[in-house]
N, C-alpha and C positions, 0 to 999 in steps of 0.2 A: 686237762691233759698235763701231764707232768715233763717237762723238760728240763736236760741235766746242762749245768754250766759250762761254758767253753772257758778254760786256763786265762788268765789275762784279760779278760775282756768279759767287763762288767752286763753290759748290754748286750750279748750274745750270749743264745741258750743254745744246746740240740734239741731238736725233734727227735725223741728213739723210737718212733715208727718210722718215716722218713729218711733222717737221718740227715737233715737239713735245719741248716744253722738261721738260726731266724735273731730278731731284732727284738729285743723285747722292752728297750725303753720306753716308755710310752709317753715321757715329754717328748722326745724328739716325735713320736708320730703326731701329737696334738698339734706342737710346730709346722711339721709340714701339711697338716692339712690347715693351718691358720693360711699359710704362705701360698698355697694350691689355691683358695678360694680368695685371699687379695689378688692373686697373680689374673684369676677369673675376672674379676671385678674389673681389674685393670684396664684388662683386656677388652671389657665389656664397656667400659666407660673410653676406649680410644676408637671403639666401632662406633658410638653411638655420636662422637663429635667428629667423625670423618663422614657420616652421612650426614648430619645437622649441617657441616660445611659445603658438600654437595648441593644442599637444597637452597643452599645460601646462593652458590655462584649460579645456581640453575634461574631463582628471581633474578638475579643479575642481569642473567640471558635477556629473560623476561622482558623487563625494564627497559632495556635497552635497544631491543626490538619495538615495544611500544610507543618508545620516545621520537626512533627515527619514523616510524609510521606515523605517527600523529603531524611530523618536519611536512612530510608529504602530504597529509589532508592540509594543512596550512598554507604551505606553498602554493599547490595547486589553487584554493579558493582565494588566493589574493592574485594569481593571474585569472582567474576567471574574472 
């Protein structure tokens, strides 16, 4: 499709079906899609150490429950 220049501005063409001014640099699109799929990844790697840390204080729980239970079978078998 053929689109004709917009005055001043390198990186804008028209659509003359539409009539809509579109973006035609295509470093800047390769850029944003670099920056869409780091910002993803980002994203993806602060989900994946916010549930790592959940699972962490959840053993925590664990542990801690186990320990004071076990205080009790001890206690108890040295008054028995």
């Amino acid at each position: 499709m053929k689109y004709y220049k917009v005055k001043e501005h390198d990186n804008l063409a028209r659509d003359p079906h539409s009539k809509a001014v579109v973006n035609v640099d295509q470093h800047a699109y390769v850029r944003h899609l670099q920056e869409k799929k780091h910002t993803e990844e980002v994203r993806s790697t602060s989900h994946r150490v916010a549930s790592v840390e959940s699972d962490i204080n959840m053993l925590k729980d664990d542990m801690t429950e186990i320990k004071q239970l076990l205080q009790q079978v001890v206690s108890q078998t040295k008054v028995n």
